[in-house]
TILUMMI-420269 format. One line per field, with one value per atom (N, C-alpha, C, O, CB): atom name; x, y, z; chain; residue number from 1. Coordinates in steps of 0.02 Angstrom, whole numbers. Glycine has a CB too. Example, Ala and Ser with C-alpha at 12.3 -4.5 7.8 and 13.67 -1.06 7.14 Angstrom:
2
site	(N, CA, C, O, CB, N, CA, C, O, CB)
px	(660, 615, 660, 712, 565, 642, 684, 645, 670, 704)
py	(-284, -225, -165, -166, -224, -112, -53, 2, 57, -30)
pz	(390, 390, 390, 423, 452, 354, 357, 394, 402, 286)
unit	(A, A, A, A, A, A, A, A, A, A)
pos	(1, 1, 1, 1, 1, 2, 2, 2, 2, 2)
This chain:
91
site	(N, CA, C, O, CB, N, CA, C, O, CB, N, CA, C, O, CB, N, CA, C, O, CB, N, CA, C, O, CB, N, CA, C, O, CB, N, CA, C, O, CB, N, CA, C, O, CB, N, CA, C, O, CB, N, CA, C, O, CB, N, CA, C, O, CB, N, CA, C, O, CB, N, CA, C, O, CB, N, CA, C, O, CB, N, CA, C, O, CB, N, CA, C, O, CB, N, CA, C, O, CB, N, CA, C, O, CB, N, CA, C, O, CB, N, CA, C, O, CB, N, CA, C, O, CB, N, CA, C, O, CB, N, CA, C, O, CB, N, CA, C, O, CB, N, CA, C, O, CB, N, CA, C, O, CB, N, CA, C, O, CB, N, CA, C, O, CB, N, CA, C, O, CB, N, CA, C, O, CB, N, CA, C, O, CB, N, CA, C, O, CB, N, CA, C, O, CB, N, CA, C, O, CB, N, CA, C, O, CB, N, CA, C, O, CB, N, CA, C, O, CB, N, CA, C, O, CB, N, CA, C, O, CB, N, CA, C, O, CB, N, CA, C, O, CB, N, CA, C, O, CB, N, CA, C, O, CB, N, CA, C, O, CB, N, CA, C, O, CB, N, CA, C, O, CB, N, CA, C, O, CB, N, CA, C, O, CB, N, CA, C, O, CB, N, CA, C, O, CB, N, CA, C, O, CB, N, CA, C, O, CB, N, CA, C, O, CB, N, CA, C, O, CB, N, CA, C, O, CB, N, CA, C, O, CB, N, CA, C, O, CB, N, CA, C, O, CB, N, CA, C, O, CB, N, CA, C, O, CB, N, CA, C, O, CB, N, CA, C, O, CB, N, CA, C, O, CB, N, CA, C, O, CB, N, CA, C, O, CB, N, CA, C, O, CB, N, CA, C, O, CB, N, CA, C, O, CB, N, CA, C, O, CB, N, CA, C, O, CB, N, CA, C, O, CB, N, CA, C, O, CB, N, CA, C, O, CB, N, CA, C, O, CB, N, CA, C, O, CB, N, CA, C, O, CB, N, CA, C, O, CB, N, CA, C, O, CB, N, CA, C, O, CB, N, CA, C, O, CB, N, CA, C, O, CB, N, CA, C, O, CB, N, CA, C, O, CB, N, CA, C, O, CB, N, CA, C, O, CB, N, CA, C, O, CB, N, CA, C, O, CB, N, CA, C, O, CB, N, CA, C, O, CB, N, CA, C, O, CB, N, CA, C, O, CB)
px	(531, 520, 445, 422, 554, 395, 350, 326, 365, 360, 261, 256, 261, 264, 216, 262, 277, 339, 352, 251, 386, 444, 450, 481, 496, 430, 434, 402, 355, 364, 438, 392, 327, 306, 412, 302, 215, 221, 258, 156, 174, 174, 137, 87, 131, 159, 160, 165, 144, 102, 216, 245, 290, 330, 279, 282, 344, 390, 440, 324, 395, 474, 516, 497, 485, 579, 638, 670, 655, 664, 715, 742, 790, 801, 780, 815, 878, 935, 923, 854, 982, 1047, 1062, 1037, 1115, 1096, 1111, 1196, 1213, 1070, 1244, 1293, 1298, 1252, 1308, 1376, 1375, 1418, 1472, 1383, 1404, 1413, 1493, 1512, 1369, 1542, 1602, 1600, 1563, 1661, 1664, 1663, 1730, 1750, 1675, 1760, 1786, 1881, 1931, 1748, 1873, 1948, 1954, 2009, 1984, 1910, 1917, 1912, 1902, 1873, 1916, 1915, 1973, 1964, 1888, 2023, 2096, 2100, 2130, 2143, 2076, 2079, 2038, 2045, 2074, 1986, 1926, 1956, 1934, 1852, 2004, 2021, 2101, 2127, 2036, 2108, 2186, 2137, 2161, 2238, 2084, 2071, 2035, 2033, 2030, 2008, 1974, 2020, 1996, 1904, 2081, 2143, 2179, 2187, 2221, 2198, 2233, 2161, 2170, 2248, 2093, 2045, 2041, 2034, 1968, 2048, 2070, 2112, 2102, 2105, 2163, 2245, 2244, 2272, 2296, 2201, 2181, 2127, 2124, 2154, 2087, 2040, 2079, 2074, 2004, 2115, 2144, 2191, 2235, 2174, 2224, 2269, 2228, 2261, 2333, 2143, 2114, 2099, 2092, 2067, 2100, 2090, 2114, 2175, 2127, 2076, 2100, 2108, 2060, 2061, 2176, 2175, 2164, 2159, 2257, 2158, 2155, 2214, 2240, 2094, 2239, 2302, 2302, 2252, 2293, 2365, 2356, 2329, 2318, 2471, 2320, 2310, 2257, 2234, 2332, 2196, 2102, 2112, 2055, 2057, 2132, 2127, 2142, 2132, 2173, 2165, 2153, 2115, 2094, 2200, 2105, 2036, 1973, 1943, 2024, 1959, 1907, 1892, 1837, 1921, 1953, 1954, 1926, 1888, 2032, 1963, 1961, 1868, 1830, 2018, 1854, 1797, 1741, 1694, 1799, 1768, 1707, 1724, 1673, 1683, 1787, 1792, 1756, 1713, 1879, 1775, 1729, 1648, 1614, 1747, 1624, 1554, 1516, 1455, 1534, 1576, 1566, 1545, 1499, 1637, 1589, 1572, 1515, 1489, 1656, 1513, 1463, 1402, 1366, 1461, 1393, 1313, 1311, 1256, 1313, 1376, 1380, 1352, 1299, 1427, 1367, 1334, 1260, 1217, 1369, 1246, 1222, 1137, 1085, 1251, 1165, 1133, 1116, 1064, 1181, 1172, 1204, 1120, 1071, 1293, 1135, 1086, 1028, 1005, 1081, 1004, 936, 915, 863, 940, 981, 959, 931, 875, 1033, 998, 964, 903, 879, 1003, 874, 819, 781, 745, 792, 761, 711, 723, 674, 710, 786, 781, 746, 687, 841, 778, 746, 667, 625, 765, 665, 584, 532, 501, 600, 537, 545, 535, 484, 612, 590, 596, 547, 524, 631, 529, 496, 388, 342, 530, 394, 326, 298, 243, 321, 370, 346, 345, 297, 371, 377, 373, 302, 269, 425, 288, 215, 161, 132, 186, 158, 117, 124, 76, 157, 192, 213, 162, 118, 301, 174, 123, 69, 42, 109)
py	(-1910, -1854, -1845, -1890, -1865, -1799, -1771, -1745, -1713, -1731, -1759, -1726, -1645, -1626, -1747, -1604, -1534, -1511, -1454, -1492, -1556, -1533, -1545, -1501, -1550, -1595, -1634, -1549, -1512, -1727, -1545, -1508, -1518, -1574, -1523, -1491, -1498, -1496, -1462, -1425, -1540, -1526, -1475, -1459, -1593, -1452, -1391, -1308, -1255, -1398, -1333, -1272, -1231, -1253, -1289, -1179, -1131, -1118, -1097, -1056, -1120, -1105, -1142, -1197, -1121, -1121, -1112, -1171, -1173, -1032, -1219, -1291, -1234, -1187, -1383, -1240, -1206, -1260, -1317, -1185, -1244, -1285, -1282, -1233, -1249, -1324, -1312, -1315, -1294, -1329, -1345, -1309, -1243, -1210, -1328, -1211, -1164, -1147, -1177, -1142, -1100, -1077, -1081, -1091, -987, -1065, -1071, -991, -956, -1139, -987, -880, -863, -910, -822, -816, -805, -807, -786, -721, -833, -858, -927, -952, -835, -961, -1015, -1035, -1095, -1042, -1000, -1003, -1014, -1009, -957, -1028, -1039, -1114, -1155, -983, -1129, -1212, -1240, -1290, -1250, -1203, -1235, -1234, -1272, -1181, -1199, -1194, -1257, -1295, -1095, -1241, -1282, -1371, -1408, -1261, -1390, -1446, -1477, -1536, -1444, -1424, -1444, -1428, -1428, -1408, -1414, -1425, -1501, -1544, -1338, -1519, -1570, -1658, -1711, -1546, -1617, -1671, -1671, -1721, -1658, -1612, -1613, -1664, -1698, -1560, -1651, -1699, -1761, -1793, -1701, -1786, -1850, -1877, -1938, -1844, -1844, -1849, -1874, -1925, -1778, -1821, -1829, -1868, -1826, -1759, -1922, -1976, -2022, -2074, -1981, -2040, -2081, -2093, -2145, -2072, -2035, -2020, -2077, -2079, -1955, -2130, -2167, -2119, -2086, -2220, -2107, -2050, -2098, -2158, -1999, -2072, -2122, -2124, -2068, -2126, -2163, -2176, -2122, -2091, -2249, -2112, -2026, -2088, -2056, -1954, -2139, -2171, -2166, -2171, -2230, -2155, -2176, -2102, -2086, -2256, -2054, -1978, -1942, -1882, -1948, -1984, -1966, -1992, -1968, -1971, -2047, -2095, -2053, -2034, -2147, -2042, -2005, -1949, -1936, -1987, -1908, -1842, -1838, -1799, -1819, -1896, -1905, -1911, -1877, -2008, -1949, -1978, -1914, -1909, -2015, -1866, -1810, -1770, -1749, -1770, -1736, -1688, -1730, -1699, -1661, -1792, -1809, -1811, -1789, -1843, -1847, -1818, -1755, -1750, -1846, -1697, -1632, -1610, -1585, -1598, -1628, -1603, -1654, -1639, -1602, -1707, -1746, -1719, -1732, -1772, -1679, -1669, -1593, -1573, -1665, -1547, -1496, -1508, -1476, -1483, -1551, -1565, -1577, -1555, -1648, -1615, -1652, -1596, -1600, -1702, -1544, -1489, -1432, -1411, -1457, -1427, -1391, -1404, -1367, -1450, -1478, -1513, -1475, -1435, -1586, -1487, -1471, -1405, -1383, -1466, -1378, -1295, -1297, -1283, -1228, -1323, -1300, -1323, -1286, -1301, -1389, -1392, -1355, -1327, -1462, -1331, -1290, -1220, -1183, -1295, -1195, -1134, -1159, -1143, -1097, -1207, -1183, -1180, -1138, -1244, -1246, -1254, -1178, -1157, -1270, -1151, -1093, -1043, -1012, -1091, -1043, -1007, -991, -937, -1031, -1065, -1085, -1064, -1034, -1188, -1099, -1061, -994, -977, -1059, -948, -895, -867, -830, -861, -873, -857, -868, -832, -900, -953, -983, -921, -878, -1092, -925, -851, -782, -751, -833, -760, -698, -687, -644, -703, -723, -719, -694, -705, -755)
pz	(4129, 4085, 4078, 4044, 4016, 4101, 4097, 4022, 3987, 4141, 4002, 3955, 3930, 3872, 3948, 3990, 3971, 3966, 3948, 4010, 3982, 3942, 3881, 3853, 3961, 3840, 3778, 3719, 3732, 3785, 3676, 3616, 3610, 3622, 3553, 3598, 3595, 3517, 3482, 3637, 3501, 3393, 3384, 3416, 3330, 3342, 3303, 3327, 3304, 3271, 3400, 3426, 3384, 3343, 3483, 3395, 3346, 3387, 3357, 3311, 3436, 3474, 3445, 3424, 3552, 3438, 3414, 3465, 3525, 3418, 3435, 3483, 3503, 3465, 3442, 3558, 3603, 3607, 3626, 3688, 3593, 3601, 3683, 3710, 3552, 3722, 3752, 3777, 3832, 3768, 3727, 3708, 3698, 3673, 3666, 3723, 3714, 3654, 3651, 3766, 3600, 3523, 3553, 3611, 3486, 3476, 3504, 3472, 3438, 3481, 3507, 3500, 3460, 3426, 3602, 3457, 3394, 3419, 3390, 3357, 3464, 3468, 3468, 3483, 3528, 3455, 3444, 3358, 3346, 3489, 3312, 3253, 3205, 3145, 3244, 3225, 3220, 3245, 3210, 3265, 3292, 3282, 3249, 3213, 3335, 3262, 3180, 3120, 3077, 3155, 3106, 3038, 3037, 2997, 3016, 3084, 3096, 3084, 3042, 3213, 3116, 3129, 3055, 3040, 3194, 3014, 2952, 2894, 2837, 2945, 2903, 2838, 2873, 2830, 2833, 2939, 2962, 2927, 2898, 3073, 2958, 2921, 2839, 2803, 2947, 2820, 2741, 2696, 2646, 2733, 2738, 2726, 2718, 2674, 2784, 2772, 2800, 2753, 2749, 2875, 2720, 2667, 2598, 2564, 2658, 2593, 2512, 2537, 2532, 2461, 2565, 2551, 2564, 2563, 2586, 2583, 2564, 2475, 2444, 2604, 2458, 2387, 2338, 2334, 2371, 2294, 2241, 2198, 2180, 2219, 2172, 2112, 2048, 2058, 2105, 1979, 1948, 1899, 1895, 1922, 1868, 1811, 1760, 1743, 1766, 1735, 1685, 1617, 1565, 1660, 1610, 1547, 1552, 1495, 1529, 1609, 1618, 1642, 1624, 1690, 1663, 1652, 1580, 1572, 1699, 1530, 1451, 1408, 1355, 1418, 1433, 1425, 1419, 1368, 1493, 1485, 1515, 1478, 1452, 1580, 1476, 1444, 1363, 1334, 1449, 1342, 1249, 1252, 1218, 1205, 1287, 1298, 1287, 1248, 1371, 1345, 1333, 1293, 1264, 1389, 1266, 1220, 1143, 1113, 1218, 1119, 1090, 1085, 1039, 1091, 1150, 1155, 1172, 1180, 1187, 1177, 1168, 1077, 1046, 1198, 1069, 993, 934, 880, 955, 970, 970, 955, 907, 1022, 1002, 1047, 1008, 987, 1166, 996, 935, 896, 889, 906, 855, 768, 782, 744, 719, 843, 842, 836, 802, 896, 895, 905, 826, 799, 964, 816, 741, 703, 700, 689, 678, 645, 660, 620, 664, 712, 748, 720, 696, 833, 731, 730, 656, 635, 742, 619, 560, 523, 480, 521, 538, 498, 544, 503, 476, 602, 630, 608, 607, 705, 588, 553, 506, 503, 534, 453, 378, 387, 373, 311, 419, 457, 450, 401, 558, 514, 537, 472, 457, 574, 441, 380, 340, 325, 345, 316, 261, 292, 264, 247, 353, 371, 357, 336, 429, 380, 368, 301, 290, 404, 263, 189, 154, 117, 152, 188, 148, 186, 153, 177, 234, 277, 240, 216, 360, 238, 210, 139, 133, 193, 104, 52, 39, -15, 41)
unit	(A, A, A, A, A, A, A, A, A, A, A, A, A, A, A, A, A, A, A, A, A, A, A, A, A, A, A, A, A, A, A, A, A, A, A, A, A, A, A, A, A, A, A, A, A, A, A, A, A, A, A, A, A, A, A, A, A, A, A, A, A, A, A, A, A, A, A, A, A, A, A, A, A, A, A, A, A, A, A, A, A, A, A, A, A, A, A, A, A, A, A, A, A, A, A, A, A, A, A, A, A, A, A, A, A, A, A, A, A, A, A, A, A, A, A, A, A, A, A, A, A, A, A, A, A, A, A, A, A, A, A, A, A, A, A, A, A, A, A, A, A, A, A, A, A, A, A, A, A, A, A, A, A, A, A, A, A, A, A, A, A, A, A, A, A, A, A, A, A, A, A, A, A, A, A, A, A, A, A, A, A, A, A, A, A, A, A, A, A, A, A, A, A, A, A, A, A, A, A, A, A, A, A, A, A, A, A, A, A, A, A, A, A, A, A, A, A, A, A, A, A, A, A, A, A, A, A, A, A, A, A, A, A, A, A, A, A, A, A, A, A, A, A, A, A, A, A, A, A, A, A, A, A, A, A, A, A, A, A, A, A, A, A, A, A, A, A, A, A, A, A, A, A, A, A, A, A, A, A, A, A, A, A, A, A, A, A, A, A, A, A, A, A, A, A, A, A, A, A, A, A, A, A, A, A, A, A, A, A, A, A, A, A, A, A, A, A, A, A, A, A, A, A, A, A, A, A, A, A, A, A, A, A, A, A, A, A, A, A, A, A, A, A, A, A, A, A, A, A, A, A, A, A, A, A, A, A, A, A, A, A, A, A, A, A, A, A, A, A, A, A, A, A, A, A, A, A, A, A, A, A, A, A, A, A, A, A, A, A, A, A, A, A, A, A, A, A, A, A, A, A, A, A, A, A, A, A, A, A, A, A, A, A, A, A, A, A, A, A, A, A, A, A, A, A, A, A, A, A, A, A, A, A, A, A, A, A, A, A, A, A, A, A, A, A, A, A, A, A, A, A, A, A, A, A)
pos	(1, 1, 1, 1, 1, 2, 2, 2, 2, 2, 3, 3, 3, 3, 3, 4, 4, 4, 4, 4, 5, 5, 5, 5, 5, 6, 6, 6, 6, 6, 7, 7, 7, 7, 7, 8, 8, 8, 8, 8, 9, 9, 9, 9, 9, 10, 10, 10, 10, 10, 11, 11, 11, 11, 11, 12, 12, 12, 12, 12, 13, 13, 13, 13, 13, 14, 14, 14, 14, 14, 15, 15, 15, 15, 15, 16, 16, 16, 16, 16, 17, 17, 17, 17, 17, 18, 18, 18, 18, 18, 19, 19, 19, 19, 19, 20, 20, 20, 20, 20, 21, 21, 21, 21, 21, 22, 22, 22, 22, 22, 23, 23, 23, 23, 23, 24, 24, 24, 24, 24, 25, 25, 25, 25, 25, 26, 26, 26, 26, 26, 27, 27, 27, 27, 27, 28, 28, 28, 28, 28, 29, 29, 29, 29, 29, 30, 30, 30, 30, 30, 31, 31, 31, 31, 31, 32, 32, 32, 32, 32, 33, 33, 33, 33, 33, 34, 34, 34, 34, 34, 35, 35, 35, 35, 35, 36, 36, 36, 36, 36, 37, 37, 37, 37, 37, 38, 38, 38, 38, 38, 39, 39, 39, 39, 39, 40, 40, 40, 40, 40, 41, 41, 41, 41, 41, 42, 42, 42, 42, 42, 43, 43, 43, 43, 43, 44, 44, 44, 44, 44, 45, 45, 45, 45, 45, 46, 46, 46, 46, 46, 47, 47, 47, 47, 47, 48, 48, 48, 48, 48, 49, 49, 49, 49, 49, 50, 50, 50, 50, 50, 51, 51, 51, 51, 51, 52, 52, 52, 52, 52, 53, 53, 53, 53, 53, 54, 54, 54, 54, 54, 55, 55, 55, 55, 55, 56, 56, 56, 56, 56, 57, 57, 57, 57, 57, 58, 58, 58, 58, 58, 59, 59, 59, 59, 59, 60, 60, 60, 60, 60, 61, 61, 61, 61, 61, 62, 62, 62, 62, 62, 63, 63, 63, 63, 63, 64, 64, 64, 64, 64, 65, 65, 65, 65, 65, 66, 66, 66, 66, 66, 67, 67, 67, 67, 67, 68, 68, 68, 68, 68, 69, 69, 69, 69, 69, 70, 70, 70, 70, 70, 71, 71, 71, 71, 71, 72, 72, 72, 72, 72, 73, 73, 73, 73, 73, 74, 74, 74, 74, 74, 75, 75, 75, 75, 75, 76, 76, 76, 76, 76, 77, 77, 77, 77, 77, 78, 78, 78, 78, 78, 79, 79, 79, 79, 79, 80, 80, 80, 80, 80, 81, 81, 81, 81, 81, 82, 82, 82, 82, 82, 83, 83, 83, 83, 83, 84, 84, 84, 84, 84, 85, 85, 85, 85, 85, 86, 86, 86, 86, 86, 87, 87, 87, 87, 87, 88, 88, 88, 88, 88, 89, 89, 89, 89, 89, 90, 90, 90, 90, 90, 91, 91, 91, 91, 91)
């Protein structure tokens, strides 16, 4: 292999495949071959127990409303906050 075939650095030409693209009747086994690899995917799948899928669940709807108040709070002393500046200003 000669160096003038090799890329030269910081050439802008475009790499060329030299495969050829697949064309549009072949798109039906592409699709046939990536639902059959699909299949084959999800029965590797560890699903998990419906007792650690309510677990899980309890888990965040609690720290949903959690992070509510938690927020709630915030708001409101930065309103009154907020509030109260401007009034002492307003004056």
């Amino acid at each position: 292999m000669d160096k003038e075939s090799l890329p030269q650095k910081g050439s802008r030409e475009p790499q060329r495949s030299t495969e050829p693209k697949p064309g549009i009747a072949s798109w039906p086994g592409r699709i046939k071959d990536y639902f059959a690899e699909l299949q084959t995917e999800m029965r590797r799948v560890t699903w998990p127990s419906w007792k650690q899928v309510r677990a899980t669940t309890t888990v965040v709807i609690v720290a949903v409303f959690a992070f509510a108040a938690y927020f709630r709070a915030v708001d409101f002393v930065v309103e009154r906050g907020v509030a109260k500046v401007f009034t002492t200003f307003a004056k």
